[in-house]
NUSE-411611 format. One line per 4 residues: their letters; for each residue x, y, z of C-alpha. Coordinates in Angstrom, 3 decimals. Example, Ala and Ser with C-alpha at 12.3 -4.5 7.8 and 13.67 -1.06 7.14 Angstrom:
2
as) 12.300 -4.500 7.800 ~ 13.670 -1.060 7.140
This chain:
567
xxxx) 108.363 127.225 48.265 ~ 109.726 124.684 51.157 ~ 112.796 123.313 51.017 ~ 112.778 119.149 50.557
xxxx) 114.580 116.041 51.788 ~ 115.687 114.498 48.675 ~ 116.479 111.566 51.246 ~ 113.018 111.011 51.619
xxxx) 112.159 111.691 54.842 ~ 108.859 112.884 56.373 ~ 108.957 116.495 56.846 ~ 106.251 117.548 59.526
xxxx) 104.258 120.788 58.732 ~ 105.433 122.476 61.375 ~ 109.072 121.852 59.511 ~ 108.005 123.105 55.805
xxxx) 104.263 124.772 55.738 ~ 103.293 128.368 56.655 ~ 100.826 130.420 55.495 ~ 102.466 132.036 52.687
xxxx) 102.806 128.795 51.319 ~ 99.389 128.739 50.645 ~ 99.138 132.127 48.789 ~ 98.115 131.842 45.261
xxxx) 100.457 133.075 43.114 ~ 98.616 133.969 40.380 ~ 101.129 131.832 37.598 ~ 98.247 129.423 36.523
xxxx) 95.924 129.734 33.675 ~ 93.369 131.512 33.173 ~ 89.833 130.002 33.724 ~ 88.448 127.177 31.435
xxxx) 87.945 123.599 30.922 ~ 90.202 123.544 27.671 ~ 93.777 121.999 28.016 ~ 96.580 125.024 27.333
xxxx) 99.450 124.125 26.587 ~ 102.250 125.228 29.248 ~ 105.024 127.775 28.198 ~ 108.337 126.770 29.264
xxxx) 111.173 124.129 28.714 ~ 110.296 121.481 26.042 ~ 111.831 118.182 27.105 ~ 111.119 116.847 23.497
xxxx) 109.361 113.862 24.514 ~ 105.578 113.284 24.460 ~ 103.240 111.951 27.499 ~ 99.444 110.772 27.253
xxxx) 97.694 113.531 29.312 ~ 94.453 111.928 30.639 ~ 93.412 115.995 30.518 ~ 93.464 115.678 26.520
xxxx) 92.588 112.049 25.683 ~ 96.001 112.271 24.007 ~ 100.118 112.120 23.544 ~ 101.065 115.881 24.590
xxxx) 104.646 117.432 24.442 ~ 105.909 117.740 27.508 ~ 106.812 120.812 28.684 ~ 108.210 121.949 32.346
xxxx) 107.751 124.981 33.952 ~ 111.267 125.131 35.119 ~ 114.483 123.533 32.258 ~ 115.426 120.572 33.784
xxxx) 113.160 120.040 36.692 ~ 109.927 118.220 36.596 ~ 107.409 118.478 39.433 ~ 105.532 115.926 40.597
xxxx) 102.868 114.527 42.956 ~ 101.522 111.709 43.161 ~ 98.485 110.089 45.981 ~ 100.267 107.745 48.302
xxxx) 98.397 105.089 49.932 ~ 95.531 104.820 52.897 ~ 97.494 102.869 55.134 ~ 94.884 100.320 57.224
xxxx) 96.539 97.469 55.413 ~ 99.170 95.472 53.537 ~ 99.682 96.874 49.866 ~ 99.117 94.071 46.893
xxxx) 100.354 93.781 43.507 ~ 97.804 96.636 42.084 ~ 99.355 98.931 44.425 ~ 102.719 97.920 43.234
xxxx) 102.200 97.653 39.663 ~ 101.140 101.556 39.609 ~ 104.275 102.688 42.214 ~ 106.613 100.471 39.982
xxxx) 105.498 101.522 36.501 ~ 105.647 105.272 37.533 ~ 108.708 104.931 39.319 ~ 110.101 103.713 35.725
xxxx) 109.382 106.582 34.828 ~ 110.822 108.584 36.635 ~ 113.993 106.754 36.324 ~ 114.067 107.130 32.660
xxxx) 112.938 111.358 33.112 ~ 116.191 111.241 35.108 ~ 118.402 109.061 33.407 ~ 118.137 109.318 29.864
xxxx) 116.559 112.617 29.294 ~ 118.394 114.633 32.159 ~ 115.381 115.691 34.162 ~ 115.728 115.933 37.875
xxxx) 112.286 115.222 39.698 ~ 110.994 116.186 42.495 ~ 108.511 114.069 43.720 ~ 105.821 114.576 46.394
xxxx) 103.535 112.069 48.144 ~ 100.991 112.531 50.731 ~ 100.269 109.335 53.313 ~ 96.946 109.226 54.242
xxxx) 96.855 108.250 57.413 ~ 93.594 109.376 58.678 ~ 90.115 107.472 56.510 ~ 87.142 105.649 57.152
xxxx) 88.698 102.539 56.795 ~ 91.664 103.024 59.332 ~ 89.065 104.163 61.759 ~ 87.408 100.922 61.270
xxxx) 90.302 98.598 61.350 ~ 91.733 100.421 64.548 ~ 88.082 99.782 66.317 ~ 88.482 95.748 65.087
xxxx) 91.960 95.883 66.795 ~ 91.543 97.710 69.742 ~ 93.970 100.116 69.433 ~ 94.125 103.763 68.132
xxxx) 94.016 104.865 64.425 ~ 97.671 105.951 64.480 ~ 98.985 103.118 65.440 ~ 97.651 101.306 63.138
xxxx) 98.417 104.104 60.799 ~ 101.940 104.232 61.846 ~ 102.333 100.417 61.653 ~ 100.962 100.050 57.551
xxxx) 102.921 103.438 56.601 ~ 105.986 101.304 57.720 ~ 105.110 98.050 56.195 ~ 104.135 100.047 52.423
xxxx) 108.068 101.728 52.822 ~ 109.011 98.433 53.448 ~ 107.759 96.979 50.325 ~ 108.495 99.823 48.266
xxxx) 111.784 98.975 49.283 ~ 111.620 95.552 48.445 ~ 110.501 96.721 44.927 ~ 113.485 99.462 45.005
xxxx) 110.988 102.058 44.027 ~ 112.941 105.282 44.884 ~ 111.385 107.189 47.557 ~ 110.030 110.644 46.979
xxxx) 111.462 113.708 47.996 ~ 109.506 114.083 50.767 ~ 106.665 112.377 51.800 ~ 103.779 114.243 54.085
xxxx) 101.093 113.275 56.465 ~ 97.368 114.318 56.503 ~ 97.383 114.461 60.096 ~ 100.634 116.609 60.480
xxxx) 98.953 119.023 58.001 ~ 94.922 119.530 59.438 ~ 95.880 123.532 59.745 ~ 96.845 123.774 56.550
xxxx) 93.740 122.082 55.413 ~ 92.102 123.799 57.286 ~ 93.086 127.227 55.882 ~ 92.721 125.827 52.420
xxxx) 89.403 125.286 53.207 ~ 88.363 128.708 54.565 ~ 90.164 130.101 50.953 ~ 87.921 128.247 49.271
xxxx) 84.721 129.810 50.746 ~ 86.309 132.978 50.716 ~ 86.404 132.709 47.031 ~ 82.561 131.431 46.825
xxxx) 83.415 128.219 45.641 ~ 82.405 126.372 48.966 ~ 79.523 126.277 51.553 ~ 79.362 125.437 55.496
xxxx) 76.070 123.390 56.723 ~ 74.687 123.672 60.205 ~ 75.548 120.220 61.141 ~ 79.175 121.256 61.002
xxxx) 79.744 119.937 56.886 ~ 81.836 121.729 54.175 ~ 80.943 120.932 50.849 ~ 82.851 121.943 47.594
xxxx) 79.853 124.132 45.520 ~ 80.262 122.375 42.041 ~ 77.493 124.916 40.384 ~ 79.966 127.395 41.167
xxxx) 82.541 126.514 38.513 ~ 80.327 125.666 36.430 ~ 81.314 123.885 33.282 ~ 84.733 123.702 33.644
xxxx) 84.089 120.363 36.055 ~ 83.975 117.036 33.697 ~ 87.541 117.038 32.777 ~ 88.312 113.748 32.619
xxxx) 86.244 111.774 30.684 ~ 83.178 110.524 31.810 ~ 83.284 112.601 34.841 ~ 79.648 114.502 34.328
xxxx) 77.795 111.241 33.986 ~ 79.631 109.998 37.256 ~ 78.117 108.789 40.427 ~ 77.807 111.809 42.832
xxxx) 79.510 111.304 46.326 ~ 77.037 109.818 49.201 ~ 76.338 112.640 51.539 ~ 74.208 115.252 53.886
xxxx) 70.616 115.764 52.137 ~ 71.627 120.081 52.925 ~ 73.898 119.435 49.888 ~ 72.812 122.283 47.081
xxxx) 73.880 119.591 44.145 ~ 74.190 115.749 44.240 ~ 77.995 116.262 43.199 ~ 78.851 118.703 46.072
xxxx) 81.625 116.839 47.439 ~ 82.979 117.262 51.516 ~ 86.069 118.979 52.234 ~ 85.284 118.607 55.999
xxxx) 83.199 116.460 58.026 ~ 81.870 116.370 61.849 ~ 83.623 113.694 63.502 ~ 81.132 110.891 64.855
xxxx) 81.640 109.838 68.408 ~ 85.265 107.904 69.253 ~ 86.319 108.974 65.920 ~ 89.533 111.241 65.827
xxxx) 88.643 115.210 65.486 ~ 90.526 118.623 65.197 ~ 88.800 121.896 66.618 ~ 87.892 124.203 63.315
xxxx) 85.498 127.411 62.632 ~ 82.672 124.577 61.707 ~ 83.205 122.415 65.226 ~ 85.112 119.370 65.407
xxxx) 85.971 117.321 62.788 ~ 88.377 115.985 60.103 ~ 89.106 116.390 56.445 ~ 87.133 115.411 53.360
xxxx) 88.900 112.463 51.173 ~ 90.046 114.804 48.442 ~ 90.743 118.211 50.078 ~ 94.554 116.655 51.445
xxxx) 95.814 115.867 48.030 ~ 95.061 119.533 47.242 ~ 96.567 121.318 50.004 ~ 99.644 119.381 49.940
xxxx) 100.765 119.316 46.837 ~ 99.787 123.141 46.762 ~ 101.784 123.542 49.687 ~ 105.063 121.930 48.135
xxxx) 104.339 123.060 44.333 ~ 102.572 125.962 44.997 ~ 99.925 127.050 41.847 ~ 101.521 125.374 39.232
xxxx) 101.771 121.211 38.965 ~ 103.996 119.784 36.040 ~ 102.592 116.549 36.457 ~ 99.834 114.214 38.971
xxxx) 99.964 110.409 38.716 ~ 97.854 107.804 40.081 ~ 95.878 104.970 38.821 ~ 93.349 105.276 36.224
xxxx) 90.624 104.705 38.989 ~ 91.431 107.898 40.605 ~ 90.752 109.802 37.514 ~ 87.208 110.130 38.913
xxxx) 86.647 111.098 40.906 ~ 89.272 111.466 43.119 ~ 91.406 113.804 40.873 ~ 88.447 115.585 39.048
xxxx) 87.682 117.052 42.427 ~ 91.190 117.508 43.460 ~ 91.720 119.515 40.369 ~ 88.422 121.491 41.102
xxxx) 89.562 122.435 44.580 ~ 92.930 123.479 43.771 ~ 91.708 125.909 40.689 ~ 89.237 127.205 43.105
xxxx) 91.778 128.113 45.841 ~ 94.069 129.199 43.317 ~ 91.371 130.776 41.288 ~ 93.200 129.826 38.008
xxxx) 92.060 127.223 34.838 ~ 94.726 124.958 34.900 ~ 96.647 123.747 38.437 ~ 98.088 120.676 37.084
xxxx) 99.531 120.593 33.483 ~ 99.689 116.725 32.978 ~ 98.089 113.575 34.572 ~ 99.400 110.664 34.256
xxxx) 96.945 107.447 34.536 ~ 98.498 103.595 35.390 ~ 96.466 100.946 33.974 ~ 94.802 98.347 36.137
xxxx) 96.452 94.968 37.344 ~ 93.965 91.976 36.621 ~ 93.847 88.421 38.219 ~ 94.444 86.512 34.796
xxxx) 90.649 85.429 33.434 ~ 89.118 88.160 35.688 ~ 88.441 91.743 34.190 ~ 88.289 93.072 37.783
xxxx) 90.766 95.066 39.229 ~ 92.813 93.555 42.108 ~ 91.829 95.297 45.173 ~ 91.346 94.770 48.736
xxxx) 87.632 94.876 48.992 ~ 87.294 92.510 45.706 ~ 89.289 90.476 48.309 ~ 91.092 89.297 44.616
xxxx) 94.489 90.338 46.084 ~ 97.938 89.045 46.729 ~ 99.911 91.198 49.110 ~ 103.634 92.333 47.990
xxxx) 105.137 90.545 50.786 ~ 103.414 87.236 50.026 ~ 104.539 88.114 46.102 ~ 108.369 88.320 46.857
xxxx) 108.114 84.994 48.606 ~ 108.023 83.627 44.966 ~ 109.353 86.269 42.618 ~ 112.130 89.033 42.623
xxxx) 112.059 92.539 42.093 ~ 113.866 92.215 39.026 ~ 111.030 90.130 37.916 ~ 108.088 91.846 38.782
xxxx) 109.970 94.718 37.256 ~ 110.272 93.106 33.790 ~ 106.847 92.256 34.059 ~ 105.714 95.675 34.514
xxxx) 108.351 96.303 31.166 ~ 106.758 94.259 28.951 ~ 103.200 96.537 28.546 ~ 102.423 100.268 28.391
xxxx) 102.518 102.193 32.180 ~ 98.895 103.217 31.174 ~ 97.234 99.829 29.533 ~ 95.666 97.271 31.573
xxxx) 97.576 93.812 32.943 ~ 97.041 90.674 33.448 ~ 98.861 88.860 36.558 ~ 99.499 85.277 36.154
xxxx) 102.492 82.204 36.820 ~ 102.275 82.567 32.619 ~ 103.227 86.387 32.622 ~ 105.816 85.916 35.430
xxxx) 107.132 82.979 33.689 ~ 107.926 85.108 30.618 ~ 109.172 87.918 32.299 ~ 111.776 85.697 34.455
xxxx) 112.727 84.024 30.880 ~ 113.457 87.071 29.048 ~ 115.739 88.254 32.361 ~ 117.172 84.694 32.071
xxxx) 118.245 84.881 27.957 ~ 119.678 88.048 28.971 ~ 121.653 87.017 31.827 ~ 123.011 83.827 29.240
xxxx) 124.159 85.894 26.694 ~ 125.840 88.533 29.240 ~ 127.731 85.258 30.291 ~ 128.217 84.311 27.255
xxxx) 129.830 87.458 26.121 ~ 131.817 87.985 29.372 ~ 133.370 84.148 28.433 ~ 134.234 85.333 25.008
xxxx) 135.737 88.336 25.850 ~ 138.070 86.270 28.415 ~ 138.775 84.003 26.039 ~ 137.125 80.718 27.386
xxxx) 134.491 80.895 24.937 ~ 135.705 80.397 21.080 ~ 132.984 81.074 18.238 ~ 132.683 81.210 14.753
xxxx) 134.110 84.080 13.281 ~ 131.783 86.898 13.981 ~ 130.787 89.567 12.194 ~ 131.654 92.455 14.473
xxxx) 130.871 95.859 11.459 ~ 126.636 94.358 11.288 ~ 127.078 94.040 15.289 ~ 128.468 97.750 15.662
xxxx) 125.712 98.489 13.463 ~ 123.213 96.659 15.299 ~ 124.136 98.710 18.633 ~ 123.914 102.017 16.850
xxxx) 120.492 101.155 15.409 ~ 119.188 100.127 19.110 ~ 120.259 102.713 20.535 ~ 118.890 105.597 18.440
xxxx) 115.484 103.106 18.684 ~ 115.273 102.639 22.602 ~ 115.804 106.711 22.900 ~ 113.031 107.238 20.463
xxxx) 110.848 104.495 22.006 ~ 111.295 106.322 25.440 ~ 110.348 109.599 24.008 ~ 107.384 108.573 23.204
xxxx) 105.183 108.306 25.856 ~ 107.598 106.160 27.721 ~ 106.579 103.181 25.165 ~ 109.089 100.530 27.684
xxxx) 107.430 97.102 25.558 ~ 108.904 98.531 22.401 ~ 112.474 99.661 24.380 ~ 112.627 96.270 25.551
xxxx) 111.804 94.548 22.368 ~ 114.788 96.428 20.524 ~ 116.925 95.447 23.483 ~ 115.769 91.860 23.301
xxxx) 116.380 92.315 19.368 ~ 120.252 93.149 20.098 ~ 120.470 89.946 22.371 ~ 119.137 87.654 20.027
xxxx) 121.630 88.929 17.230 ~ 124.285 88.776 19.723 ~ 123.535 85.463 20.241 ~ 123.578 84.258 16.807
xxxx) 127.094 85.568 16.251 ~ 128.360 83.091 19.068 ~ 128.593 79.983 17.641 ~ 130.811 77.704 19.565
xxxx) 133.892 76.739 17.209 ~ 137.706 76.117 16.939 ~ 139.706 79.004 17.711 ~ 139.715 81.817 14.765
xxxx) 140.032 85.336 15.201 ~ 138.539 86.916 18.281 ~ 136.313 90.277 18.114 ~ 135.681 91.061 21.876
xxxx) 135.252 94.824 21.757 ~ 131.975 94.881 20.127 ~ 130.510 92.292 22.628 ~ 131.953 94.560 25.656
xxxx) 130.248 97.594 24.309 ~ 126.545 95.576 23.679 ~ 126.999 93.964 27.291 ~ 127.332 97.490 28.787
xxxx) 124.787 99.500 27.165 ~ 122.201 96.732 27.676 ~ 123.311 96.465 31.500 ~ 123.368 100.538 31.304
xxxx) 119.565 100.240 30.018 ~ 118.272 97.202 32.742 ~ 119.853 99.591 35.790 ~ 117.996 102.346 34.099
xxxx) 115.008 100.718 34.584 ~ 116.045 99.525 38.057 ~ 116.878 96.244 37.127 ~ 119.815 94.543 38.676
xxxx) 123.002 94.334 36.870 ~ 123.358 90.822 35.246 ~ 126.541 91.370 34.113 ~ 127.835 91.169 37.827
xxxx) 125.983 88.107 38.459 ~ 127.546 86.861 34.914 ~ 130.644 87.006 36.582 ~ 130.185 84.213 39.333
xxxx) 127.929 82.184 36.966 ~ 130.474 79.450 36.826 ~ 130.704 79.676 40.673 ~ 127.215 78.924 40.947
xxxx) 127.244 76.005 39.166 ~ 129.674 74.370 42.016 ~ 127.683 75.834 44.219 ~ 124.409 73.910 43.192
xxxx) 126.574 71.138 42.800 ~ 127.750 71.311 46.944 ~ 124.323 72.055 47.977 ~ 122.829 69.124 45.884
xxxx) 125.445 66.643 47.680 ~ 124.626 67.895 51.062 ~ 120.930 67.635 50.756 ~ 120.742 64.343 49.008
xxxx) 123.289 63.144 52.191 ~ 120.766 64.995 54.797 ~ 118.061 63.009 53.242 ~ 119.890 59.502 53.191
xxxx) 120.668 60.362 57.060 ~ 117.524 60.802 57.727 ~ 115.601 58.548 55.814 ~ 117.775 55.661 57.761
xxxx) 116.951 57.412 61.360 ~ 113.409 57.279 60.376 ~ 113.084 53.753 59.521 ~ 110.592 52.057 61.298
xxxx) 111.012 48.768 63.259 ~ 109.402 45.419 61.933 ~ 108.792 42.332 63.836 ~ 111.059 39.725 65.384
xxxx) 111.528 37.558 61.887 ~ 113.419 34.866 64.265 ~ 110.165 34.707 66.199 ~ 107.363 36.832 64.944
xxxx) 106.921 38.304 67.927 ~ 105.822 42.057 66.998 ~ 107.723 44.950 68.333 ~ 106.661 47.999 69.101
xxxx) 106.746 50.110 65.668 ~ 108.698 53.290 65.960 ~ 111.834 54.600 65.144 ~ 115.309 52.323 66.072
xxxx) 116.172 54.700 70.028 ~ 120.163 54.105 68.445 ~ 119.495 56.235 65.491 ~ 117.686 59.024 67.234
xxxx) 121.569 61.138 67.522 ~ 121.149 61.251 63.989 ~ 117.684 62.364 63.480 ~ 118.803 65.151 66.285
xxxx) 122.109 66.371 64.132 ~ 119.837 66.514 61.171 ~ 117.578 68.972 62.676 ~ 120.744 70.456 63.870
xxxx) 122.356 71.150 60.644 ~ 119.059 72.661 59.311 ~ 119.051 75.264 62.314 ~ 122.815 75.995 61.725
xxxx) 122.236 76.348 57.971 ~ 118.884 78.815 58.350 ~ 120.834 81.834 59.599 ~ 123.254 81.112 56.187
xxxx) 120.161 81.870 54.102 ~ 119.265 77.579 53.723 ~ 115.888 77.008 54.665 ~ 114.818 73.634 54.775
xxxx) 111.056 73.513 55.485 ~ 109.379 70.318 56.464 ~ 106.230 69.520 54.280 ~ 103.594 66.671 53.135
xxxx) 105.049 65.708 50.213 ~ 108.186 64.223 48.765 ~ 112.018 65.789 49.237 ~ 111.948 69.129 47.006
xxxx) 114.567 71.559 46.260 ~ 113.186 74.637 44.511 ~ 115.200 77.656 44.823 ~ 114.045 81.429 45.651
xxxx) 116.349 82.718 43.111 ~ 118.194 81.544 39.961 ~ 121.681 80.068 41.303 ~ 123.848 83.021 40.028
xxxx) 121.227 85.160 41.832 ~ 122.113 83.215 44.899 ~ 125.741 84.361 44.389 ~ 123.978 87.745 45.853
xxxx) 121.712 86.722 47.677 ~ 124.240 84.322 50.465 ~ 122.172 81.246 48.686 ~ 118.500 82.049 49.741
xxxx) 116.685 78.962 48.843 ~ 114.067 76.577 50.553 ~ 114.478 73.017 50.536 ~ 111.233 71.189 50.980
xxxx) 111.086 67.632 52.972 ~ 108.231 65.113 53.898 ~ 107.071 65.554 57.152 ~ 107.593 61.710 59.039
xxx) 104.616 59.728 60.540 ~ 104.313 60.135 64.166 ~ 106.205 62.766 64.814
């Protein structure tokens, strides 16, 4: 087993692989297309295994330490919201394996940076396909980092590992479970496993994979493939060429995990076939029934109205980047919250809009509390023994909910259920008797569960709430004064009323100065975090973030102007 970067750093193959690595070891399952369940640490909580059609115990190999893989992305573009509604949702996940039931994963993701499609987009640019491989690897860390999705363990290449693939490969035929052609092909021999391939449903009555006519069945899929001319290659006992689609997947995790998986994510259109043949080519080399013990299936992000999912060649898509001009992490987060990691979602302004909300009546009553506890906020008498009580009950229910196949809509509607309570016990009133404790302990278990899930903590931004009201307050003044400065340096000239004569219609040449210190206040502000952005329409100030967000954030906002006539 190789040792990993828990920083998440690339680690070349010629830093972790050798051949041992790729020696089965023999601690799989024995042959068949029936689930077994794994021996081994029970973590008491249950997962739906797309291997069963069902909610499974989980159970690691190892107490404590959950192993995981998961596909990373083919990098010949910008990632969109599908891509980050599956990374999100399963990073969730992970946060709540680690956080709330003590598990520490290690997490494994392959970059493919050698396809089709990055062949075809470096021919369109002119350039070679690792740069442009290189350059959309950086941009996907980027936004992953934007969404503050942890970073695996280590993440691999397909290029840096070809050997390895390579080798895998050759195993495979050595164990009769894979065939050469004379044009220089390697295709996976499906009749040799025979029924154990269909594990995932639907699988059998599947499309077969396009390919050479020397195929012995239409589901024989390619581990390796000639290259075509000015395509990249690597030498190999069948002539030059480069991996299959599926084989990589296969090799690395095998080479990180070895021949035993805890769990595989992805989205549910991997299931098939991407991951039915990546299980078939891993049980092969290994020669065991069961490689990976639980896969884990995302749900599909819709366009609202559309029952498409949003991909790039729907061309339905809206990258991350252009996303988190509008929205916030903490918001897209909350969106992905409010359903179930593996159901289907619908993206629209309606379903941010309520996610943003719910963040916003938690943020009020973490304000609200934090004002009560000081003292600046005096309430009703409050019945502090049905609050404790409350807490108790919403706690026991969020641990449960979790447990249960990670069910985060029903977690969040408990915790939404303790804000609303905690909100109807404060009642603004004369001074009475103060019970602060209770509203300290439901302010930090709720910001406790929101940084579990990789939210923010509001209860920080509570802090300088009041702060950000002055703040909107000073930045309202000075744009309403910006406009009024330049509204008068625009005005146009009219003609002569003492003679009718008419004048040529332009701005008044004393009051360009002030025109030219507007513009120069709106450079000096932009490096502040104040863009003001000249547009069509009337004088618009909409904000990036909520103003206690802009506390944070050194007052990111965009304020929105008409653009003059004639200039």
């Amino acid at each position: 087993m190789i040792r990993l970067n828990t920083s998440g750093v690339e680690i070349s193959a010629a830093q972790t692989l050798n051949t041992d690595t790729l020696t089965p070891v023999g601690s799989c399952s024995a042959p068949g297309k029936k689930w077994v369940r794994p021996s081994g640490f029970d973590t008491g909580l249950k997962a739906f295994n797309s291997l069963t059609k069902q909610k499974e115990p989980l159970i690691l190999a190892r107490e404590g330490i959950a192993t995981w893989y998961s596909c990373g992305p083919t990098v010949y573009d910008h990632a969109h919201l599908g891509h980050a509604c599956s990374y999100v949702r399963f990073d969730i996940l992970q946060r709540i394996l680690s956080r709330v039931f003590g598990i520490t994963v290690i997490h494994a993701m392959v970059i493919t940076d050698i396809d089709d499609k990055i062949i075809k987009r470096s021919w369109e640019e002119n350039v070679s396909a690792s740069v442009v491989a290189r350059l959309y690897e950086d941009e996907f860390k980027k936004d992953m980092l934007s969404l503050k999705v942890l970073p695996p363990s280590v993440y691999l290449r397909v290029t840096e590992n070809v050997q390895h693939i390579i080798a895998f490969i050759e195993r495979i035929i050595q164990n009769g479970h894979a065939y050469a052609t004379k044009e220089g092909d390697v295709y996976f021999d499906i009749q040799s496993i025979g029924d154990r391939y269909g594990k995932f449903v639907g699988a059998v009555d599947s499309h077969s994979e396009p390919g050479d006519s020397n195929k012995r069945d239409s589901r024989d899929f390619a581990l390796w493939k000639p290259s075509k001319p000015q395509e990249p290659w690597w030498e190999s006992p069948w002539g030059r060429g480069r991996p299959g689609w599926h084989i990589e997947c296969s090799t690395v995790a095998s080479s990180v995990f070895g021949s035993q998986l805890d769990i595989h994510s992805g989205g549910i259109d991997l299931a098939f076939p991407h991951h039915e043949n990546e299980v078939a080519q891993s049980e092969a080399y290994h020669q065991c029934g069961q490689w990976g013990n639980y896969f884990l299936h995302s749900g599909h992000l819709h366009l609202k109205g559309s029952t498409e999912k949003m991909s790039k060649s729907l061309k339905n898509y809206i990258t991350i980047k252009d996303f988190m001009q509008s929205y916030s992490a903490d918001e897209f987060r909350m969106f992905c919250l409010l359903s179930k990691y593996r159901s289907a979602i619908d993206y629209s302004e309606g379903s941010m809009s309520e996610a943003r909300a719910s963040l916003g009546t938690i943020s009020t009553f973490l304000h609200d509390a934090q004002a009560y506890m000081k003292g600046q906020l005096q309430c009703l008498p409050v019945q502090d023994a049905n609050l404790w009580e409350r807490l108790a009950e919403t706690k026991c229910f969020i641990q449960a909910a979790l447990a249960d196949d990670f069910d985060t809509p029903r977690a969040m509607n408990a915790l939404m259920n303790l804000v609303y309570h905690g909100n109807c016990q404060l009642q603004p009133s004369d001074g009475t008797p103060r019970s602060p404790a209770v509203f300290g302990a439901m302010s930090s278990y709720i910001t406790d569960v929101l940084d579990i899930f990789g939210i923010s903590k509001l209860q920080s931004t509570a802090d300088v709430a009041s702060s950000s009201g002055s703040l909107e307050a000073i930045v309202d003044q000075l744009t309403r004064f910006r406009s009024d400065v330049r509204a008068f340096a625009l005005a146009r000239q009219q003609d002569d009323p003492s003679t009718g004569a008419p004048v040529k219609r332009g701005p008044y040449p004393d009051r360009m100065p002030l025109l030219k210190a507007c513009d120069a206040l709106r450079n000096d502000l932009a490096p502040m975090g104040v863009l003001i952005k000249v547009r069509s329409t009337g004088c618009i100030l909409r904000p990036v973030y909520t103003w206690t967000e802009l506390m944070f954030f050194f007052c990111d906002f965009r304020i929105e102007e008409p653009t003059p006539r004639g200039r």
